[in-house]
DSSP file (Angstrom, degrees, kcal/mol; ACC not computed):
  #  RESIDUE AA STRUCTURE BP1 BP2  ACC     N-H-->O    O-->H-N    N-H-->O    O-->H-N    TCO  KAPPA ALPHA  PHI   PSI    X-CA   Y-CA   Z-CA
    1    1 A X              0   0    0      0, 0.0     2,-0.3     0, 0.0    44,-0.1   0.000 360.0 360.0 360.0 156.6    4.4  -11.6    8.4
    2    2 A X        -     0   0    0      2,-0.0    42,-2.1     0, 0.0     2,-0.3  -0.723 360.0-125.2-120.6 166.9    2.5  -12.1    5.2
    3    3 A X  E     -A   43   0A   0     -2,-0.3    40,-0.3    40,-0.2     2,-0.2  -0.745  27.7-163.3 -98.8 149.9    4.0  -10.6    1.7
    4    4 A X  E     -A   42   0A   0     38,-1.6    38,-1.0    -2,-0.3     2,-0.2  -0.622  18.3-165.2-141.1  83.6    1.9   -8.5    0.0
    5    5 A X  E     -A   41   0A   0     36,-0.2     2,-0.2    -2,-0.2    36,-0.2  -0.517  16.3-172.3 -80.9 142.0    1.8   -7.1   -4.0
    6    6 A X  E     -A   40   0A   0     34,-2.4    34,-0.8    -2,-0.2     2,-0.3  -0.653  15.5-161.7-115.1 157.5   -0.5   -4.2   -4.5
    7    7 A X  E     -A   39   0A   0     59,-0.3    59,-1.0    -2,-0.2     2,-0.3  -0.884  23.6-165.4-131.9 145.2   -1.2   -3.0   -8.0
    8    8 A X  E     -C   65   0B   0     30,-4.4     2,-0.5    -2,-0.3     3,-0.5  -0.992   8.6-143.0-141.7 143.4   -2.7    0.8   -7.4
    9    9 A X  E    S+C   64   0B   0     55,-1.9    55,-1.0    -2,-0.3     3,-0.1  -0.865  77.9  33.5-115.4 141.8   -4.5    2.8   -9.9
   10   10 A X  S    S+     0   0    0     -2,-0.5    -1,-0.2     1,-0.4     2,-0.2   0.740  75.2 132.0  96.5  34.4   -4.2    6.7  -10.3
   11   11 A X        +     0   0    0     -3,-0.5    -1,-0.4    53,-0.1     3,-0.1  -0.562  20.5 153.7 -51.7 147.0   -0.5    6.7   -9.2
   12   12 A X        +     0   0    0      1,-0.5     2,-0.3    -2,-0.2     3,-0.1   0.018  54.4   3.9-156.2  -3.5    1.3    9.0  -12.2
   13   13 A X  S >> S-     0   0    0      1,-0.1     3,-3.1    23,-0.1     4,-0.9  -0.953  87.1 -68.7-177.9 161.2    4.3   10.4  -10.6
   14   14 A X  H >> S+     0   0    0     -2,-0.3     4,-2.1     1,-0.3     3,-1.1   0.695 119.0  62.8 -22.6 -55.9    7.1   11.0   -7.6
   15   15 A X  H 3> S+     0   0    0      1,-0.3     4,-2.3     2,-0.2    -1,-0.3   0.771 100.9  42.2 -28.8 -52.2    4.2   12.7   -5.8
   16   16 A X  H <> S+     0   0    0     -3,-3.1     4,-1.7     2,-0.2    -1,-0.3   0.679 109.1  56.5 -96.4 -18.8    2.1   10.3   -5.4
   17   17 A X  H X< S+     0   0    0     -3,-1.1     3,-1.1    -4,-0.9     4,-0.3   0.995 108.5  50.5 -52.5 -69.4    4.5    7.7   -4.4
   18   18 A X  H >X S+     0   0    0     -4,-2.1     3,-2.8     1,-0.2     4,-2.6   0.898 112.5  54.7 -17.3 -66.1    5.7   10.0   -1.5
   19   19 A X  H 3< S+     0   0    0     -4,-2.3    -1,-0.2     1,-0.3    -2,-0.2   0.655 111.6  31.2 -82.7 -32.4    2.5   10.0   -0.9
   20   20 A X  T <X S+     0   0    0     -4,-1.7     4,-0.6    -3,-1.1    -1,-0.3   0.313 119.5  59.5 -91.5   8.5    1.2    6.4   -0.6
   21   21 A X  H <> S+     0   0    0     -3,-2.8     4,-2.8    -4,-0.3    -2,-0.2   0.814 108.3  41.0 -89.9 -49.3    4.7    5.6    0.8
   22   22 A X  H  < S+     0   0    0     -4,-2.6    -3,-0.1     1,-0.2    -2,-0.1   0.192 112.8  53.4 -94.9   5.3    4.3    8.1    3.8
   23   23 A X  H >> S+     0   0    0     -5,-0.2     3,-1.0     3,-0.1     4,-0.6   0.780 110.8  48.5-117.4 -28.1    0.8    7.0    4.3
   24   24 A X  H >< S+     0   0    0     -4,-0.6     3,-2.6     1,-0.2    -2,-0.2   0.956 107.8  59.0 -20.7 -69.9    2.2    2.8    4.5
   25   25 A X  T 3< S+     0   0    0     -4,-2.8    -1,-0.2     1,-0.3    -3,-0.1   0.499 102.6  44.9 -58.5  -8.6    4.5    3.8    6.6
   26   26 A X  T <4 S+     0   0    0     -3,-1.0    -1,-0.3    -5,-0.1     2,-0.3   0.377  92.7  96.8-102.0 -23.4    2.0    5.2    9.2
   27   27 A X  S X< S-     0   0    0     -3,-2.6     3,-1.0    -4,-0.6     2,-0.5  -0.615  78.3-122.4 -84.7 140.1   -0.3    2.1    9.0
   28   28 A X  T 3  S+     0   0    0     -2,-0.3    -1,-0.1     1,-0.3    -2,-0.1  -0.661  88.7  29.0 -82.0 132.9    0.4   -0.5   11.8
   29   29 A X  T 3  S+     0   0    0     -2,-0.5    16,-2.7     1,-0.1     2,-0.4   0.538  99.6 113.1  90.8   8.5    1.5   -4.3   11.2
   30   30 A X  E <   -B   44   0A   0     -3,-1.0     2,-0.6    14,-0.2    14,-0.2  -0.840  46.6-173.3-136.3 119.5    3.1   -3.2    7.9
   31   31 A X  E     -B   43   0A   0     12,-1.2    12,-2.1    -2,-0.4     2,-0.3  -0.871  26.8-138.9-108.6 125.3    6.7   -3.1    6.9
   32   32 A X  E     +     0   0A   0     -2,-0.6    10,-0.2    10,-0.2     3,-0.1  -0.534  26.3 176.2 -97.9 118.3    6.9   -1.4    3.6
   33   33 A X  E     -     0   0A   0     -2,-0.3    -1,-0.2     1,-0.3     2,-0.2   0.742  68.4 -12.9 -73.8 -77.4    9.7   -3.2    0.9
   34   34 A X  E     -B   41   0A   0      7,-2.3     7,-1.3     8,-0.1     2,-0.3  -0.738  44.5-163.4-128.3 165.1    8.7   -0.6   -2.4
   35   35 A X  E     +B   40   0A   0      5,-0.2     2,-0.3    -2,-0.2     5,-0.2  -0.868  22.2 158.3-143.3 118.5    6.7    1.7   -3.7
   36   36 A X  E >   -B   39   0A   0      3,-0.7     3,-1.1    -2,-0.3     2,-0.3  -0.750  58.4 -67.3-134.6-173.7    6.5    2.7   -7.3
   37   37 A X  T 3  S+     0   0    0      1,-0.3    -1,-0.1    -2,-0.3   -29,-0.1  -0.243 124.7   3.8 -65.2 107.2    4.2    4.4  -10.0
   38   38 A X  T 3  S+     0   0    0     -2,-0.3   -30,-4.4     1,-0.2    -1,-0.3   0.263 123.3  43.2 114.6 -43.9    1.6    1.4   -9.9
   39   39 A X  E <   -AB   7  36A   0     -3,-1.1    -3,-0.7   -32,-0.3     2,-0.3  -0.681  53.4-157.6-138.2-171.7    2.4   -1.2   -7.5
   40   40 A X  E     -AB   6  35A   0    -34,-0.8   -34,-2.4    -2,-0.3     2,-0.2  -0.762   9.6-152.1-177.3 136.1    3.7   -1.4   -3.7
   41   41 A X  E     +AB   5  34A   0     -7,-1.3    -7,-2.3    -2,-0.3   -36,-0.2  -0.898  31.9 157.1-108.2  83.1    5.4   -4.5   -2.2
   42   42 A X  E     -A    4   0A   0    -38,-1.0   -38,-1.6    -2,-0.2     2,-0.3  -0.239  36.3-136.1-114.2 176.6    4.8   -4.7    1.5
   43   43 A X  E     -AB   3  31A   0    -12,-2.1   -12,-1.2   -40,-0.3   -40,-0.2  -0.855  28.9-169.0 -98.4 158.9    4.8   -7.4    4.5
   44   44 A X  E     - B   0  30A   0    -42,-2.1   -14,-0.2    -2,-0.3     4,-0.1  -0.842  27.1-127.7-149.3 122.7    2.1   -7.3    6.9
   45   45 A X     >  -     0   0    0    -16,-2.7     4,-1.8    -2,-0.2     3,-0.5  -0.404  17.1-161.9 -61.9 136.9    1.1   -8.8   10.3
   46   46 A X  T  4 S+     0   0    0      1,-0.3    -1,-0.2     2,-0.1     5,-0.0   0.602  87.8  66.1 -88.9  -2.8   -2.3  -10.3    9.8
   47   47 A X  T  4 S+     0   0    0      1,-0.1    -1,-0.3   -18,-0.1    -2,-0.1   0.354 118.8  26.0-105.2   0.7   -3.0  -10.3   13.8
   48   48 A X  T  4 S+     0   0    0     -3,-0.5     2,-0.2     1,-0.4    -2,-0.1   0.517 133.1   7.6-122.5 -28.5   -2.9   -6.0   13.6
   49   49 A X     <  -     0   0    0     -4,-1.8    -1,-0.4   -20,-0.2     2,-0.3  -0.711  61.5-156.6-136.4-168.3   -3.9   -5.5   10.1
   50   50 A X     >  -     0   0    0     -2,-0.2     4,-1.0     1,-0.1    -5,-0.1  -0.943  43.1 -90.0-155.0-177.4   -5.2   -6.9    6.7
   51   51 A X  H >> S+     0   0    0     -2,-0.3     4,-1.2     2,-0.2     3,-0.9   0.952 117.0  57.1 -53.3 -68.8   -5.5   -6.7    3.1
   52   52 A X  H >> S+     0   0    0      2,-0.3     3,-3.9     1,-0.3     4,-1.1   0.847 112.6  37.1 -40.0 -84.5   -9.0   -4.6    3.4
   53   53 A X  H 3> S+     0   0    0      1,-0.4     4,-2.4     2,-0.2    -1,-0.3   0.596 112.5  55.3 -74.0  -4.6   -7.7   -1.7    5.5
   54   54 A X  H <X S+     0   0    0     -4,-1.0     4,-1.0    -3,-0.9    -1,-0.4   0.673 116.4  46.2 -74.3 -14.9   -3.9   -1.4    3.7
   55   55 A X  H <X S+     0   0    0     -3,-3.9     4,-1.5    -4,-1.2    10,-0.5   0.261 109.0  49.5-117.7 -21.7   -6.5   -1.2    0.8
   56   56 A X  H  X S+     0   0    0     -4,-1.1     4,-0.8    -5,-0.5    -2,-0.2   0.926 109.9  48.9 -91.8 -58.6   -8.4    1.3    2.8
   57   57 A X  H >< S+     0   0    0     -4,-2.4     3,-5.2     2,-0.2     4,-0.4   0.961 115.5  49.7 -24.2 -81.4   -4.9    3.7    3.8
   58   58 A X  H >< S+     0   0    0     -4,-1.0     3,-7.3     1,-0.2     4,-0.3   0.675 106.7  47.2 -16.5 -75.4   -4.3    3.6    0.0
   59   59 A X  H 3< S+     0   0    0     -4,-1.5    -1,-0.2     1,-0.4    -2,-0.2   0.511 112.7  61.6 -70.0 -13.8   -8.1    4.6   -1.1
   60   60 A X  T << S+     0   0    0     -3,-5.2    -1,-0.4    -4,-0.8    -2,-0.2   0.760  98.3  50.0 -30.3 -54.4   -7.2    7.5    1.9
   61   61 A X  S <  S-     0   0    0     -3,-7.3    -2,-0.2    -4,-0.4    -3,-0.1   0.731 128.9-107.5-103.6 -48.1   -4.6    8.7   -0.1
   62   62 A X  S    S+     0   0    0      1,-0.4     2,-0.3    -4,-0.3    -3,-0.2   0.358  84.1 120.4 120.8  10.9   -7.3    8.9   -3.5
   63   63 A X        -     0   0    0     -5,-0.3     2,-0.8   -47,-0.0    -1,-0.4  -0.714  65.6-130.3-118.9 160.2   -5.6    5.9   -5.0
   64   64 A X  E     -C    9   0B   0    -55,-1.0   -55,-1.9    -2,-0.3     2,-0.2  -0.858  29.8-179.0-114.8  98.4   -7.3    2.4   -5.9
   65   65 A X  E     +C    8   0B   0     -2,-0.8   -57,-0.2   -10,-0.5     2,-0.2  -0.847  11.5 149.4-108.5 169.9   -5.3   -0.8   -4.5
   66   66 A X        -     0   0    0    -59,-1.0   -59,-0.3    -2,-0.2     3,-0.1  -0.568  47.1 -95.4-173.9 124.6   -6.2   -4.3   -5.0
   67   67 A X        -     0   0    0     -2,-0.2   -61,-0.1   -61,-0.1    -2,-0.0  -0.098  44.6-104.0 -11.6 106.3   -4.5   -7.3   -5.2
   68   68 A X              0   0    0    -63,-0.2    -1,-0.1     1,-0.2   -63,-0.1  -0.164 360.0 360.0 -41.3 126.3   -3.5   -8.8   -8.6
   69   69 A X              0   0    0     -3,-0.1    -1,-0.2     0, 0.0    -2,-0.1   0.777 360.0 360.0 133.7 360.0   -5.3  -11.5  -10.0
């Protein structure tokens, strides 16, 4: 498992946590730590999933992740 910080943009409120929480939680290879207004702190197996398609859920969802940096 890999660790993973997200920063995601157009989060504003509970809603939209739920909402990128419950769509993490559906993605395969990724065990979700947190999810708050802004960021998400995950692990993830790189041998089922990667950076691109957790980026790809999110951008599902209407929200913009991308790795900090």
């Amino acid at each position: 498992m890999e660790r993973l910080n997200l920063t995601i943009e157009g989060m504003t409120c509970e809603h939209c946590v739920r909402a990128v929480r419950g769509r993490l939680e559906k993605t395969p290879g990724v065990k979700l730590d947190d999810v708050q207004v802004g960021s998400a702190t995950l692990d993830f197996d790189p041998s089922v999933t990667n950076i691109d398609d957790i980026e790809e859920a999110i951008a599902d969802e209407g929200y913009t992740a991308f790795v900090p940096g």
